[in-house]
C-alpha positions in Angstrom: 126.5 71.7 77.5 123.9 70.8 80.1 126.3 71.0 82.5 127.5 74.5 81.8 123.4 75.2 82.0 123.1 74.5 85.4 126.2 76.3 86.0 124.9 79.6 84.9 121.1 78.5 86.2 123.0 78.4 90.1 125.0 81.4 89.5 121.7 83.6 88.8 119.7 81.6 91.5 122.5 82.7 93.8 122.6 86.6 92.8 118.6 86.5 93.2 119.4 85.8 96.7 122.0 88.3 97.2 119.5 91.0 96.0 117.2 92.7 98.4 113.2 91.9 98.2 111.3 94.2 95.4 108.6 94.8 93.1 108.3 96.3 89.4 104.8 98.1 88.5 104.5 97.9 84.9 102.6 100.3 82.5 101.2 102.6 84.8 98.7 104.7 82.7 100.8 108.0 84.6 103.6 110.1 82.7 106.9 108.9 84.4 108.1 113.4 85.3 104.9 112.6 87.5 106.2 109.7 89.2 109.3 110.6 89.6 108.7 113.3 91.7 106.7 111.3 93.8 109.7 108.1 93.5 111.9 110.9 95.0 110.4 111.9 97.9 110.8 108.5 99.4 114.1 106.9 98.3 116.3 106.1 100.9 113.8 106.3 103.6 112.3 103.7 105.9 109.2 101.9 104.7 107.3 102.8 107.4 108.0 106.6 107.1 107.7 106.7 103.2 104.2 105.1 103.7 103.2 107.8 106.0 104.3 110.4 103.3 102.5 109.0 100.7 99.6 108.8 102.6 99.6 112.4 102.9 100.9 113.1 99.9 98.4 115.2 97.1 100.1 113.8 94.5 97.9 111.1 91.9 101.2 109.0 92.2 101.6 108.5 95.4 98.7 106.0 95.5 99.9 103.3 93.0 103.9 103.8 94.5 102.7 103.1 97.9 100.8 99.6 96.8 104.2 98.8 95.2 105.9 99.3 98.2 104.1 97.4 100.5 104.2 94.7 97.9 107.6 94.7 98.1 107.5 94.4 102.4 104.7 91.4 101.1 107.9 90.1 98.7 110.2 90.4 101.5 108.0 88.5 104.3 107.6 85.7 101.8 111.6 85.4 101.1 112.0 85.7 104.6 114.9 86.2 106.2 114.7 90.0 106.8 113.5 92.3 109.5 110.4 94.0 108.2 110.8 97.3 111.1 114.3 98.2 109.6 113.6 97.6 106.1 114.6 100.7 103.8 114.0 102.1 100.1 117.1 101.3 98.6 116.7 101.8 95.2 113.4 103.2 93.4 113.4 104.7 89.9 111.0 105.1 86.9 111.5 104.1 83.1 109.3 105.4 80.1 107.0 102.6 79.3 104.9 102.7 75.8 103.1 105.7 74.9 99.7 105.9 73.3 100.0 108.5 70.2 96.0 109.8 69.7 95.2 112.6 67.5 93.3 115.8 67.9 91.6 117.8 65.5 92.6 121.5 65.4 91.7 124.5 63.5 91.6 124.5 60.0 92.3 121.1 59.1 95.2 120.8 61.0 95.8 117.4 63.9 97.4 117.7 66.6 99.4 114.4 68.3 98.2 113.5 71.8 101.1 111.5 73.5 99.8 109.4 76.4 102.3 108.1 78.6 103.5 105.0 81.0 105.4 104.2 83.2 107.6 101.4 84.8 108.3 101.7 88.6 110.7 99.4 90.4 111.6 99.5 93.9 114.2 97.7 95.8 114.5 97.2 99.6 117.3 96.9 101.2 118.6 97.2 105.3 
C-alpha cells in the first residue's frame, strides 16, 4: 500500500512540473461579471503588455488581477527554469466564490436580499 502511495505521490509531483508557473486569488470581495471583463482583456497576451493594460485600465479589477499576475512571474522566477521576457497568459478565468446574503429594509414591511459577491481568480503562464 505504501508503495502504491509514493507511486501516485511522484506521478502528481511530476504533472506539477509539467504545468506552467501560476497563482489563484481567493475570495476577492469583487462580483466575478466584474472580473471577468477585466480577466479578458489580458488572456493570451504577454505579461509585460497585460501589465501595461492594467495599469491603464479604469476598471476596480484591474488592480487586484495585475498583483496576481506578477505573483505568478514571482512563482515562475522561484521554479526557475523559464524565461521571464517571453512569458504569456495562458490561461486566466474566474469562479464564483461565497456570497454574503444581507438584508435591506424596504417599504412597507417588506426586505429586500443584498447578495454580495466573490470571486476566485487563477492565472496560468505559459510560453
Amino acid at each position: 500500500m505504501a508503495t502504491r502511495q509514493r507511486e501516485k505521490a511522484a506521478k502528481r509531483l511530476q504533472l506539477r512540473l509539467q504545468r506552467g508557473p501560476n497563482a489563484a486569488l481567493r475570495s476577492l470581495r469583487m462580483s466575478p461579471r466584474k472580473v471577468r471583463l477585466v480577466v479578458d482583456m489580458v488572456r493570451g497576451r504577454g505579461v509585460g503588455e497585460a501589465l501595461d493594460i492594467l495599469t491603464f485600465s479604469a476598471k476596480a479589477a484591474a488592480r487586484p488581477v495585475a498583483k496576481l499576475i506578477r505573483s505568478a512571474v514571482a512563482n515562475a522566477e522561484e521554479k526557475g527554469g523559464f524565461d521571464i521576457d517571453s512569458l504569456l497568459i495562458k490561461t486566466a478565468f474566474v469562479d464564483e466564490g461565497p456570497t454574503w446574503r444581507r438584508w435591506m429594509p424596504r417599504a412597507m414591511g417588506r426586505a429586500t436580499r443584498i447578495r454580495k459577491r466573490s470571486s476566485h481568480v487563477t492565472v496560468e503562464l505559459g510560453t
